[in-house]
N, C-alpha and C positions, 0 to 999 in steps of 0.2 A: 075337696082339696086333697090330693094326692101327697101321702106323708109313711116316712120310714115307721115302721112299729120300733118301738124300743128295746125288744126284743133282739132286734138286727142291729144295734147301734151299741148297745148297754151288756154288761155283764148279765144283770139279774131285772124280769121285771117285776114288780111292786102295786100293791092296791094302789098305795098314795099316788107312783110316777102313772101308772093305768087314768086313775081320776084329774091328776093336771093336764095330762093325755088330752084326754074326752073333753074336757073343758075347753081347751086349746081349739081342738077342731069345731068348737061350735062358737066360736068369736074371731075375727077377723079383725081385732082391734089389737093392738100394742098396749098390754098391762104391766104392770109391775105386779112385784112378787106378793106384795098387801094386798093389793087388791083381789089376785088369784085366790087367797089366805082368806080373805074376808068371804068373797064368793064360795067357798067348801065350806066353811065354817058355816053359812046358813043354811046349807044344803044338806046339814048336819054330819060334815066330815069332822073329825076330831085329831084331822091332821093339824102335825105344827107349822108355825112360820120358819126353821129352819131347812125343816124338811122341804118346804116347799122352795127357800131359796137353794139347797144343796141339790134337788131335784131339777130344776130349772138350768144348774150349772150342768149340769151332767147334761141336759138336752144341747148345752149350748155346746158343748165341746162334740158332742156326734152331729152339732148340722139338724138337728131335728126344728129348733126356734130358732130364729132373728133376734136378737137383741139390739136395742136402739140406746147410746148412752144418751143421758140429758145434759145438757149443760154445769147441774149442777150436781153432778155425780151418778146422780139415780139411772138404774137399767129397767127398760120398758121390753117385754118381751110377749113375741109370735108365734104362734106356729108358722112353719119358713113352708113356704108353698112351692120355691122354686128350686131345681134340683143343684142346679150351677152357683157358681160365686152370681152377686147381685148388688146391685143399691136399691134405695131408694128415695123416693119423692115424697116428702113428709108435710103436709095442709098446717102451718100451722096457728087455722083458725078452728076447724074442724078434727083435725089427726087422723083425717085419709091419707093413706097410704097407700102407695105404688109401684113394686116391685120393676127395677130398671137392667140388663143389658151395659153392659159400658168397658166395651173392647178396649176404645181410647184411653181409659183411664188404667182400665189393665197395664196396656203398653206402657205407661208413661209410669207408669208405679214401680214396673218391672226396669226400663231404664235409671229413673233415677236410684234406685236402691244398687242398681251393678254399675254403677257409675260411683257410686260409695263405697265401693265392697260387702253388702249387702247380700245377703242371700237367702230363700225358702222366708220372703216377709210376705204378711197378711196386712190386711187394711179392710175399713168400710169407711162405706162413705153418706151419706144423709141429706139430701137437696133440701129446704124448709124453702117454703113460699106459701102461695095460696092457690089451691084448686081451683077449677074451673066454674066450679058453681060459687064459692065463696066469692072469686074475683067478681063473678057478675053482681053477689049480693050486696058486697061492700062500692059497687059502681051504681047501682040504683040506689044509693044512698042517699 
């Protein structure tokens, strides 16, 4: 997975941001900040759960992670694979994820916001359904 060092993104790098780092790049899953926290904590890091959340923020603002809001507040986060603006396709039987392309919504973002007077707006976006193998598992049901 092809990813920015934090070094080219960040002021200063850091054991801790180094170790969320390495972690990152060896999970392709969407985790939250606990979970991260729990995973170094057995690994016998003695980092905090703030750190890891104030860590995590700093990646998200250089583009380094994806973050995924949930519904009910909570941010799920990735290391961001793709170098461009992106969506994605979210399984939500499994929580495969799939990184999307989506000129059209581009456009249509960038219309309606200059149609409002709007200007320099961000946006993500988050498809939920079910993947292709889920769709078949829950069809052989």
């Amino acid at each position: 997975m092809a990813t920015k060092p934090p070094a080219e993104n960040m002021a200063r790098s850091t054991k801790q941001r180094t170790a969320i780092l390495e972690l990152l790049e060896h999970d392709d899953a969407f985790r939250s900040a606990q979970d991260l926290h729990a995973i170094l904590r057995e690994a016998g890091s003695k980092i905090g759960l703030t750190t890891v959340y104030r860590t995590l923020q700093a990646f998200a603002e250089a583009d380094i992670v994806d973050v995924m809001r949930l519904p009910g507040g909570d941010h799920l986060y990735r290391l961001c694979s793709a170098e461009e603006h992106h969506h994605h396709l979210v399984c939500r039987s499994c929580g495969r994820t799939v990184e999307v392309a989506g000129p059209t919504v581009e456009r249509w973002a960038n219309k309606v916001a200059a149609d409002h007077g709007f200007t320099e707006v961000g946006h993500t976006l988050e498809l939920h359904g079910l993947c292709a193998e889920c769709s078949q598992s829950f069809k052989a049901q």
